[in-house]
N, CA, C and O of each residue as an XYZ file, in Angstrom:
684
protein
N     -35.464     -0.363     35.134
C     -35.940     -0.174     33.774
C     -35.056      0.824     33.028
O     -34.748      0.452     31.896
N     -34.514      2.174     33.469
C     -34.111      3.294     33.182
C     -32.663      2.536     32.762
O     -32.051      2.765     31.719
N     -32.233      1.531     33.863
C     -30.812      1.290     33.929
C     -30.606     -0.427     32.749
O     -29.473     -0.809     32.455
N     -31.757     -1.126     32.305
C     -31.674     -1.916     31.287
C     -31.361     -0.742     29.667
O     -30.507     -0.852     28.787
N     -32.161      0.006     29.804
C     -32.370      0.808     28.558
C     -31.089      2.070     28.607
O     -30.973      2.729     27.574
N     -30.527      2.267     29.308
C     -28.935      2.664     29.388
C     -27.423      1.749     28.744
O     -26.365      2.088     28.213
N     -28.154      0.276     29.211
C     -27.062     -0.326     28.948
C     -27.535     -0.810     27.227
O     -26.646     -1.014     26.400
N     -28.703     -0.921     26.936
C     -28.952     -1.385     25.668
C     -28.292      0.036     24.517
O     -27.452     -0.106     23.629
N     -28.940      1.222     24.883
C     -28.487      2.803     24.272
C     -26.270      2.259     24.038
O     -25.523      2.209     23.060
N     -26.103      2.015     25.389
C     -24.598      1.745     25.387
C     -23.797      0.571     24.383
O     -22.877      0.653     23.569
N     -24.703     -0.620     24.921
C     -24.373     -1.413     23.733
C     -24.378     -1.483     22.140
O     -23.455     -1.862     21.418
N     -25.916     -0.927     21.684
C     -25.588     -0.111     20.738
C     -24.923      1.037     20.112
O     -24.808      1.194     18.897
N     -24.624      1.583     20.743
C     -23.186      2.741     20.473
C     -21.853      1.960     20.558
O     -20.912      2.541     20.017
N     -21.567      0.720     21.146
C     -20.312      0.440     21.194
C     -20.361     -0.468     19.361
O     -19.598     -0.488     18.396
N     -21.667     -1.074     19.682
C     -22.136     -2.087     17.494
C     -21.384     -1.222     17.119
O     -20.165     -1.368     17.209
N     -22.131      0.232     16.448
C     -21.992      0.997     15.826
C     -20.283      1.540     15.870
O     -19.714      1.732     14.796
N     -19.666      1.725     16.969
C     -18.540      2.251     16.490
C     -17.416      1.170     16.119
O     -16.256      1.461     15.828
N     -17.975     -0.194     16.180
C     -17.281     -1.333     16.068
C     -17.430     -1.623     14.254
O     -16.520     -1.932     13.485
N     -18.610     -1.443     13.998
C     -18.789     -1.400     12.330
C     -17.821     -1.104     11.203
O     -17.370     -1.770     10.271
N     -17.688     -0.037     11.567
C     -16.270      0.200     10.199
C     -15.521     -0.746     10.132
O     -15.422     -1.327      9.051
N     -14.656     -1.253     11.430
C     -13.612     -2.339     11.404
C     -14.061     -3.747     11.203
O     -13.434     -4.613     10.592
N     -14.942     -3.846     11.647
C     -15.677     -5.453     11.298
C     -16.150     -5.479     10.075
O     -15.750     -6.470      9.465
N     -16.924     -4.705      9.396
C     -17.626     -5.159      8.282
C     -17.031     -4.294      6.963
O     -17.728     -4.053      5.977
N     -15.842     -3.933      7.084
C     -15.319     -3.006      6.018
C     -13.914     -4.135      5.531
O     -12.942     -3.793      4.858
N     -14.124     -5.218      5.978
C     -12.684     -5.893      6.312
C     -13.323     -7.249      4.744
O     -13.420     -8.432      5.070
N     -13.538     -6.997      3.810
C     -14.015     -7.723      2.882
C     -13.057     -7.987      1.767
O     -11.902     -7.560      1.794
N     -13.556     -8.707      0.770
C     -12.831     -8.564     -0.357
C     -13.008     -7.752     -1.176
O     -12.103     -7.371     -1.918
N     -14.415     -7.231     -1.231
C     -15.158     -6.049     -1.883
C     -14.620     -4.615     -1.613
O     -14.305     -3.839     -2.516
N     -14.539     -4.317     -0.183
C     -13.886     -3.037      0.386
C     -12.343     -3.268      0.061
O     -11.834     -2.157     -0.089
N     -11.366     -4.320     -0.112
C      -9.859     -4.396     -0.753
C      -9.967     -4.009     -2.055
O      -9.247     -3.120     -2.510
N     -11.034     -4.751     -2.899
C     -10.924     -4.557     -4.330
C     -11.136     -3.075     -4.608
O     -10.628     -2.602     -5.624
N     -11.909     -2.235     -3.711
C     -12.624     -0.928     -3.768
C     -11.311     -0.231     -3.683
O     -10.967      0.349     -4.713
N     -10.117     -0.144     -2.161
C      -9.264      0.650     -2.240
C      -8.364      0.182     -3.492
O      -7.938      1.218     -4.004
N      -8.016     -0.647     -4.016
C      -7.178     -1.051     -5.132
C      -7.148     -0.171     -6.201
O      -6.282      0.579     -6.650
N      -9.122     -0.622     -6.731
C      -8.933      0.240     -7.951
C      -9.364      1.597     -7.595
O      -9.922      1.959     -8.631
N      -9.446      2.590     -6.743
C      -9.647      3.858     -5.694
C      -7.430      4.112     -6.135
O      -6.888      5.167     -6.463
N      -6.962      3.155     -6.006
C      -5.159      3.507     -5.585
C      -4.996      3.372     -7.282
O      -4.563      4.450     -7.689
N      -5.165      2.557     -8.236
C      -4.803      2.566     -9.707
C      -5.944      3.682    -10.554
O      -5.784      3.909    -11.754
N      -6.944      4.243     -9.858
C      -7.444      5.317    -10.709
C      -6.427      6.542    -10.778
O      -6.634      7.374    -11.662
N      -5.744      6.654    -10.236
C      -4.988      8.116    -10.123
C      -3.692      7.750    -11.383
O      -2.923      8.641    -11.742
N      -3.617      6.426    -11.913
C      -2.768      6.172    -12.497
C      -3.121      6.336    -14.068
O      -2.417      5.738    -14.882
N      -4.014      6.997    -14.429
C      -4.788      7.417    -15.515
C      -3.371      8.437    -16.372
O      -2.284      8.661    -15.840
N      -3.732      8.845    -17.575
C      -2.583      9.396    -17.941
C      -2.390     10.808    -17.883
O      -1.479     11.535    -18.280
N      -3.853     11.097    -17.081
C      -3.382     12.890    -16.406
C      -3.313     12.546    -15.130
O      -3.737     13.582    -14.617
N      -3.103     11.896    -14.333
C      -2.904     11.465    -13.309
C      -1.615     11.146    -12.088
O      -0.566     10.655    -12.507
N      -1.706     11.337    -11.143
C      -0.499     11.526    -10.528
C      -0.377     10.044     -9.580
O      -1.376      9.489     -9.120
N       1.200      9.471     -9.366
C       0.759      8.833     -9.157
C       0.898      8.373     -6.849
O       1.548      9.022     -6.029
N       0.420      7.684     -6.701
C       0.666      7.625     -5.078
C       2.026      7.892     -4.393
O       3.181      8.101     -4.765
N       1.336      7.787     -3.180
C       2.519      8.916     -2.414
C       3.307      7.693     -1.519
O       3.449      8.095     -0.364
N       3.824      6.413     -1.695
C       4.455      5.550     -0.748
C       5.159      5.666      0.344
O       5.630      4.621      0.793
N       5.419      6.896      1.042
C       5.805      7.330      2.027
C       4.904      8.181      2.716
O       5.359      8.992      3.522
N       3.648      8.101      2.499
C       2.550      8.608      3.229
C       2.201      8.083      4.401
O       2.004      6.887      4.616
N       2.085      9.362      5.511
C       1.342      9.053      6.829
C      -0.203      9.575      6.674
O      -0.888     10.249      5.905
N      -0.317      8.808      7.938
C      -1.837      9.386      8.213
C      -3.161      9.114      7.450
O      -2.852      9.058      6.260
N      -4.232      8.957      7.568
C      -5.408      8.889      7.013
C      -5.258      9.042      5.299
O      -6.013      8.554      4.459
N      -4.284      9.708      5.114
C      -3.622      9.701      3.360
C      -3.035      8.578      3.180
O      -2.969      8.305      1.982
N      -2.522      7.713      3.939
C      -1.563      6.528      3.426
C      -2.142      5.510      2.867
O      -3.139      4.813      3.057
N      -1.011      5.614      1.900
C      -1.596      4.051      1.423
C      -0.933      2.544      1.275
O      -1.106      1.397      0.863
N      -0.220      3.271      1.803
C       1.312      1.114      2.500
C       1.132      1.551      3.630
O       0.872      2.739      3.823
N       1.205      0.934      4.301
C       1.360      0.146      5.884
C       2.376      0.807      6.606
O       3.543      0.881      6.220
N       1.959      1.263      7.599
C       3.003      2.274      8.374
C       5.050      1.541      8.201
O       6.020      2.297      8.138
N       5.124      0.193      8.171
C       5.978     -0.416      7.942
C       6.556     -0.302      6.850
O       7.699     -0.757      6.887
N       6.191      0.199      5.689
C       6.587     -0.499      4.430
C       6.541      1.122      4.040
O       7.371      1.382      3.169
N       5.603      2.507      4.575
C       5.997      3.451      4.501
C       7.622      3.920      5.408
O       8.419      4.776      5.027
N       7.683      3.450      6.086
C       9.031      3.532      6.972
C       9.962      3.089      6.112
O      10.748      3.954      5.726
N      10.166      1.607      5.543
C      11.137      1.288      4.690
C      11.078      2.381      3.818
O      12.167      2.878      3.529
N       9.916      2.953      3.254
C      10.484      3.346      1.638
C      11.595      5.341      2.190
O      12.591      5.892      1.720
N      10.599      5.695      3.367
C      11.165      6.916      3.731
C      12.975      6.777      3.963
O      13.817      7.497      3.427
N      13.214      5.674      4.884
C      14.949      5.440      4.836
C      15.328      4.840      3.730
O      16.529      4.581      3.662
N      14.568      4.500      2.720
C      15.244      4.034      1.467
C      15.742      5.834      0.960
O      16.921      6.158      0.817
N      14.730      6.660      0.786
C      14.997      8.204      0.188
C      16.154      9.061      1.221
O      17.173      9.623      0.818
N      15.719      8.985      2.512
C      17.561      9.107      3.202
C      18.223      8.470      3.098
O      19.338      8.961      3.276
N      18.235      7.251      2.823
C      19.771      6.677      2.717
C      20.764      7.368      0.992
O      21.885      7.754      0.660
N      19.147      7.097      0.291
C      19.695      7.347     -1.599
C      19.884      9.362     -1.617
O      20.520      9.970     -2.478
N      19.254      9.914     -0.614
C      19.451     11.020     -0.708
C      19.159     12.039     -1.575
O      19.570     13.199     -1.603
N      18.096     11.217     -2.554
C      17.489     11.987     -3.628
C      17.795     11.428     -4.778
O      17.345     11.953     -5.796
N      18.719     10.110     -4.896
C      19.056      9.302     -5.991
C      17.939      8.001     -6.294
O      17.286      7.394     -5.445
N      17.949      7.772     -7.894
C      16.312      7.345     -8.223
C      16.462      5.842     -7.194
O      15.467      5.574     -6.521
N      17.739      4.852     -7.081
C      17.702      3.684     -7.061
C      16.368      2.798     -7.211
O      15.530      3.288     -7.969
N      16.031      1.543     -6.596
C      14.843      1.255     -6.802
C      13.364      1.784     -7.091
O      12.642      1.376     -8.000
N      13.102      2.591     -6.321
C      12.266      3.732     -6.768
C      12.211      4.629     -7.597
O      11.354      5.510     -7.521
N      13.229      4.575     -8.671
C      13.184      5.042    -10.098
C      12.016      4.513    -10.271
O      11.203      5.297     -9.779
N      11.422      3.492    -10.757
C      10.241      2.621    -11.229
C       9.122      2.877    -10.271
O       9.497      2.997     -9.105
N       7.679      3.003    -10.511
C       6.920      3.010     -9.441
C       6.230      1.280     -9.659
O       5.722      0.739    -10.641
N       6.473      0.842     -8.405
C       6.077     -0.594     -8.299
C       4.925     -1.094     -8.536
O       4.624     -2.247     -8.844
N       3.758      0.575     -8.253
C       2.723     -0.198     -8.217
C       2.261     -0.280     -9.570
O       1.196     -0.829     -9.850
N       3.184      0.358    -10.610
C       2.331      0.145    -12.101
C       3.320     -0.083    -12.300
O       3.734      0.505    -13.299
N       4.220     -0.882    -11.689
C       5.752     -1.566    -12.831
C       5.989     -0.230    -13.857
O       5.603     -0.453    -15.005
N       6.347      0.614    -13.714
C       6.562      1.577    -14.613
C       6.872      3.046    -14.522
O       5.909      3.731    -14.178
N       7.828      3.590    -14.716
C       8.143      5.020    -14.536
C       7.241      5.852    -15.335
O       7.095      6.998    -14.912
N       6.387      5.419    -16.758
C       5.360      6.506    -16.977
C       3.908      5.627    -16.938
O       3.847      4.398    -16.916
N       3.004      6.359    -16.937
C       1.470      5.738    -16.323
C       0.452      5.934    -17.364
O       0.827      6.786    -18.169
N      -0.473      5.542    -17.576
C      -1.227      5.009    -18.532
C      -2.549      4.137    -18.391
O      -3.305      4.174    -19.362
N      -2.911      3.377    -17.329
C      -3.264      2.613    -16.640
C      -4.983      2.234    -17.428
O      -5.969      2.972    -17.452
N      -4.853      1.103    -17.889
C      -6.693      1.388    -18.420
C      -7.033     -0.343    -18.465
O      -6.039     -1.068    -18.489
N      -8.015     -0.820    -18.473
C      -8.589     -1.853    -18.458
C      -8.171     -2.710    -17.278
O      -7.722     -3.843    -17.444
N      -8.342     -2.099    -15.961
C      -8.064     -2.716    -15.173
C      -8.831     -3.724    -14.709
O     -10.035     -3.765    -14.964
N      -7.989     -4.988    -13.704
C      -8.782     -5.645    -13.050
C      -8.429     -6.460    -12.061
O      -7.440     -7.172    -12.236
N      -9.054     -6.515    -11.000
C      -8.966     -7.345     -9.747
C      -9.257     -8.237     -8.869
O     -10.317     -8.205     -8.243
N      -8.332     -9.171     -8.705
C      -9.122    -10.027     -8.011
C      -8.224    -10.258     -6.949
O      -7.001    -10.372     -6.863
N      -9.622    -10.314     -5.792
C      -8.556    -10.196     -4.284
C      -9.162    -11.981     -3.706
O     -10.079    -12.775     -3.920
N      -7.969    -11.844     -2.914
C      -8.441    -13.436     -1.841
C      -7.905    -12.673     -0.869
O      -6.945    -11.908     -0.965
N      -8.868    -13.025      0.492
C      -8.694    -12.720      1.713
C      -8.173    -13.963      2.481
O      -8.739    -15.032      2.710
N      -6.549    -13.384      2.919
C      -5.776    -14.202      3.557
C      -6.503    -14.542      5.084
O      -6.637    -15.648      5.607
N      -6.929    -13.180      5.615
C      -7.284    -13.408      6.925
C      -8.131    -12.169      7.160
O      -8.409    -11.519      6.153
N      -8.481    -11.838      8.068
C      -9.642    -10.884      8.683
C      -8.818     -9.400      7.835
O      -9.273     -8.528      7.095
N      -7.544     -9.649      8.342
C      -6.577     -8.548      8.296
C      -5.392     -8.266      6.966
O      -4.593     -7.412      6.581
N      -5.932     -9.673      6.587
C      -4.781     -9.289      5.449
C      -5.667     -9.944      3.923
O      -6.777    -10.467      4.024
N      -5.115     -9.828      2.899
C      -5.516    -10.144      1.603
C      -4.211     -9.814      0.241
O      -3.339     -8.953      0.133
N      -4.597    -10.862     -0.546
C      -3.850    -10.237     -1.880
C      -4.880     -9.911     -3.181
O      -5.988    -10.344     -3.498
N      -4.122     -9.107     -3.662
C      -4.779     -8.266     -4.999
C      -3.995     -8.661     -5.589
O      -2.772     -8.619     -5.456
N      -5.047     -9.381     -6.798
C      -4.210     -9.415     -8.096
C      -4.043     -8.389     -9.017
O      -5.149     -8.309     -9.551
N      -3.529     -7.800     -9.372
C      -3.970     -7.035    -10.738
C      -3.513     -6.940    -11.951
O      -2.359     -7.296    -12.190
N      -4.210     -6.520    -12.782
C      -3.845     -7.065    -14.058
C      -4.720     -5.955    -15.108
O      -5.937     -5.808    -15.002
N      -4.021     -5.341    -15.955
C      -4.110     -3.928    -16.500
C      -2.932     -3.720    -17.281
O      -1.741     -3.979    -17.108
N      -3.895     -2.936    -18.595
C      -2.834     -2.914    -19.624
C      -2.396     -1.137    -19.413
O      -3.343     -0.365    -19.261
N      -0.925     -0.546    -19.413
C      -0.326      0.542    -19.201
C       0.316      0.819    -20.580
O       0.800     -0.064    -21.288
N       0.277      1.949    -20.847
C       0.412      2.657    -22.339
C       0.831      1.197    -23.382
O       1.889      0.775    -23.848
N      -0.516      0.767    -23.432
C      -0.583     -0.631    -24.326
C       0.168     -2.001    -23.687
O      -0.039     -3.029    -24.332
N       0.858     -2.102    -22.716
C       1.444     -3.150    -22.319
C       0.836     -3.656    -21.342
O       0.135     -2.968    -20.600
N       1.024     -5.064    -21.172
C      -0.014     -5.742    -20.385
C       1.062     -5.685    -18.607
O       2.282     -5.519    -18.634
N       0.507     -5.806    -17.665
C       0.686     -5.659    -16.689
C       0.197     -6.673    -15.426
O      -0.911     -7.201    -15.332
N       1.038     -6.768    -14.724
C       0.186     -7.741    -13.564
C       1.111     -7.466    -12.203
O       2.323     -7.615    -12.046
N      -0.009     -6.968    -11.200
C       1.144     -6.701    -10.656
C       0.205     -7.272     -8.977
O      -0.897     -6.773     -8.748
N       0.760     -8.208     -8.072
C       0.487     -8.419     -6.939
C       0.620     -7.235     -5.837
O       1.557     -6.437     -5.821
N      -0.486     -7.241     -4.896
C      -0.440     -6.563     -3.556
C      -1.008     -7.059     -2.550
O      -2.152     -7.474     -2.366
N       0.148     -6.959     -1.728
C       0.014     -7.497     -0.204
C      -0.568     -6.806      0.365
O       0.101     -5.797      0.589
N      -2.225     -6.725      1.066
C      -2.891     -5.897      1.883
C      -3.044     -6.033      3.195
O      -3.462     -7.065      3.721
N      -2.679     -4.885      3.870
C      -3.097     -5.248      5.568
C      -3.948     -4.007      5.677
O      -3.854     -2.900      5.147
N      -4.914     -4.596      6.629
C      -6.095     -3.753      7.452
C      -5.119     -2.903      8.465
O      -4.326     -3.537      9.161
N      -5.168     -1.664      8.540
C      -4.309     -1.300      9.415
C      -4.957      0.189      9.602
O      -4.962      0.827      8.548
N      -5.363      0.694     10.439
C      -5.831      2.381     11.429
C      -7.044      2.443     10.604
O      -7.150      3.424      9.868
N      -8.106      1.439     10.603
C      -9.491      1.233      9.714
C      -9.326      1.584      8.415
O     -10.045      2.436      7.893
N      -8.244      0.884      7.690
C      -8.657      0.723      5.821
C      -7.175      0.182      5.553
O      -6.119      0.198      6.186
N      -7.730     -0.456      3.931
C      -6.961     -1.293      3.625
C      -5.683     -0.285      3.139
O      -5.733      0.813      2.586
N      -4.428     -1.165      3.600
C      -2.756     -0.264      3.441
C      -2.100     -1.428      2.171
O      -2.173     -2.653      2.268
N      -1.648     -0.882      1.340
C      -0.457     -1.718      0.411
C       1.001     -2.368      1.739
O       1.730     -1.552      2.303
N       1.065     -3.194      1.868
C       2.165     -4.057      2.811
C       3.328     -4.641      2.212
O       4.365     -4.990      2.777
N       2.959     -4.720      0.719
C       4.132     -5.458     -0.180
C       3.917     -5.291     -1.584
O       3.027     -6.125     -1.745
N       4.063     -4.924     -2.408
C       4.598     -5.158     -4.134
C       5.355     -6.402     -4.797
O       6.581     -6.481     -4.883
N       4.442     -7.368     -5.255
C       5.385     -7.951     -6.345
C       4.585     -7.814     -7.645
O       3.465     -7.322     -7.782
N       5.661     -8.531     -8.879
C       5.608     -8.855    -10.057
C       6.196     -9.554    -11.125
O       7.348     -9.227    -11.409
N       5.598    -10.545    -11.852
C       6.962    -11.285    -12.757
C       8.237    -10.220    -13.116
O       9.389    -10.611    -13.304
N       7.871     -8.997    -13.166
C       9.016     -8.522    -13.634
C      10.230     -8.107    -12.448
O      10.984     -7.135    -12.509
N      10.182     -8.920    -11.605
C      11.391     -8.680    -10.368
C      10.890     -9.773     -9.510
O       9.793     -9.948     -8.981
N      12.291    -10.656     -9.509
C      12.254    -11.697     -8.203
C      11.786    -11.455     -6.445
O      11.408    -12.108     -5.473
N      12.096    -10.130     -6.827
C      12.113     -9.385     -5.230
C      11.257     -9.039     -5.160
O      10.945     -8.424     -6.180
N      10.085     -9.066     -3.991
C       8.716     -8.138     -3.540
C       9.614     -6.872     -3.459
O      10.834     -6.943     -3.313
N       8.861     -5.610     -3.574
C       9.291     -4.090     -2.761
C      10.047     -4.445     -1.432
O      11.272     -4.340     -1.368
N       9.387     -4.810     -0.517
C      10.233     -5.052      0.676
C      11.666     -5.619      0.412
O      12.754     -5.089      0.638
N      11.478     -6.407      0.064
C      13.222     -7.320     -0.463
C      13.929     -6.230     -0.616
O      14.848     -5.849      0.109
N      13.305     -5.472     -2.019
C      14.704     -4.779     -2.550
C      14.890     -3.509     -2.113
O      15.876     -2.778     -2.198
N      13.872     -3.347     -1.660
C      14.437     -1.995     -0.413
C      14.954     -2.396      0.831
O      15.657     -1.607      1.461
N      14.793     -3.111      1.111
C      15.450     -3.881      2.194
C      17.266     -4.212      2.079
O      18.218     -3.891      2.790
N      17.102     -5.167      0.559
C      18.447     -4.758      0.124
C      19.375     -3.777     -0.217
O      20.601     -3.738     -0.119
N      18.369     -2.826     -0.726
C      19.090     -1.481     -1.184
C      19.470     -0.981      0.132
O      20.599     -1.054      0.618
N      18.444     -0.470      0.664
C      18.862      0.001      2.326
C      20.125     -0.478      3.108
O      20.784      0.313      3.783
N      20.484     -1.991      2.975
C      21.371     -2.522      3.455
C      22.530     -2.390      2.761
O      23.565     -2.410      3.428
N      22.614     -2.253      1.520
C      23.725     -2.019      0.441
C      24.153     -0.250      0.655
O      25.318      0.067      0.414
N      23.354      0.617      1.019
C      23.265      2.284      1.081
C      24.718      2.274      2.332
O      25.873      2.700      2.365
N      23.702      1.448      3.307
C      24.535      1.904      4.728
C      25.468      1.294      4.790
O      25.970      1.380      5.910
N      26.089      0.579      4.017
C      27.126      0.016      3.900
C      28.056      0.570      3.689
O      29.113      0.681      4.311
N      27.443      1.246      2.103
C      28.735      2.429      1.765
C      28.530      3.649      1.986
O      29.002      4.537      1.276
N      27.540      3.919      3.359
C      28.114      5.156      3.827
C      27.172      6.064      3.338
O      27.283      7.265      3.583
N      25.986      5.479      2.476
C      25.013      6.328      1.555
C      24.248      7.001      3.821
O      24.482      6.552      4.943
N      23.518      7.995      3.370
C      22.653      8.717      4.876
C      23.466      8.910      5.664
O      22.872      8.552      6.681
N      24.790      9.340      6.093
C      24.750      9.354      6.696
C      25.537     10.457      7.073
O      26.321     10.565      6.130
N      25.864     11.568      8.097
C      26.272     13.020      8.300
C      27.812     12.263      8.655
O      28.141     11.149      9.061
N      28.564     13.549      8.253
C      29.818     13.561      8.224
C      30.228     14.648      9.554
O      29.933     15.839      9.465
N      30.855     14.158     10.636
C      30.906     15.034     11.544
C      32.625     15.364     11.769
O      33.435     14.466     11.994
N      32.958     16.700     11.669
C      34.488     17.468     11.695
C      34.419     17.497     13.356
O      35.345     17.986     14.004
């Protein structure tokens, strides 16, 4: 008896710590971090940190990796990241937002968004992955560039080390 009601106490503690990841994995909880990531884009507002680790991040340990060797390779030069991708725009403004997500899979989803920035209309796609329990930005696009984020940091990165951009000079 002691040892049915041990394993039930157990099984319920394993539900419970299984919850966050199972039932946080929605379109509702994507749309939530979205506009949670475009509120800061307000016009006293600062805007995200794309090379963020840890429980602060908000791209995908992957796509934070690209953007960190994109800033060593450029060395403090604006290249692609002059612009911030996620509001198509070097100054911020961000108001009448709106979103609509489709869930690709348990783990992944896209956000549409679509929001007008110091009066201009805006639309800008995000690639979401579920990743260390909450939703991570994985990719950036927008009509206004053929290239997702990945592409052109990808390209840039490859164009940097080419000519020699990161890298120590040893006498």
């Amino acid at each position: 008896m002691m040892r049915a009601h041990l394993v039930r106490i157990a099984l319920f503690i394993s539900m419970c710590a299984l919850a966050p990841t199972v039932f946080a994995q929605t379109a509702a909880s994507a749309q939530a971090f979205v506009e949670k990531v475009y509120a800061s884009y307000s016009a006293d507002g600062s805007t995200v940190n794309l090379s963020g680790k840890g429980r602060d991040a908000v791209t995908s340990s992957s796509l934070a990796a690209l953007v960190r060797k994109n800033q060593r390779l450029l060395r403090g030069e604006a290249g692609y990241l002059g612009m911030d991708p996620v509001c198509q725009c070097q100054d911020h403004d961000v108001k009448d937002m709106h979103v609509d997500v489709h869930m690709r899979t348990k783990t992944r989803a896209d956000a549409n968004a679509s929001f007008l920035n110091n009066g201009e209309q805006q639309r800008v796609k995000l690639n979401l992955l579920w990743q260390s329990g909450q939703w991570r930005i994985d990719d950036i696009s927008s009509p206004n560039d053929t290239r997702s984020l990945r592409q052109a940091l990808a390209q840039e990165n490859r164009e940097a080390a080419k000519a020699g951009y990161g890298t120590s000079v040893r006498k």
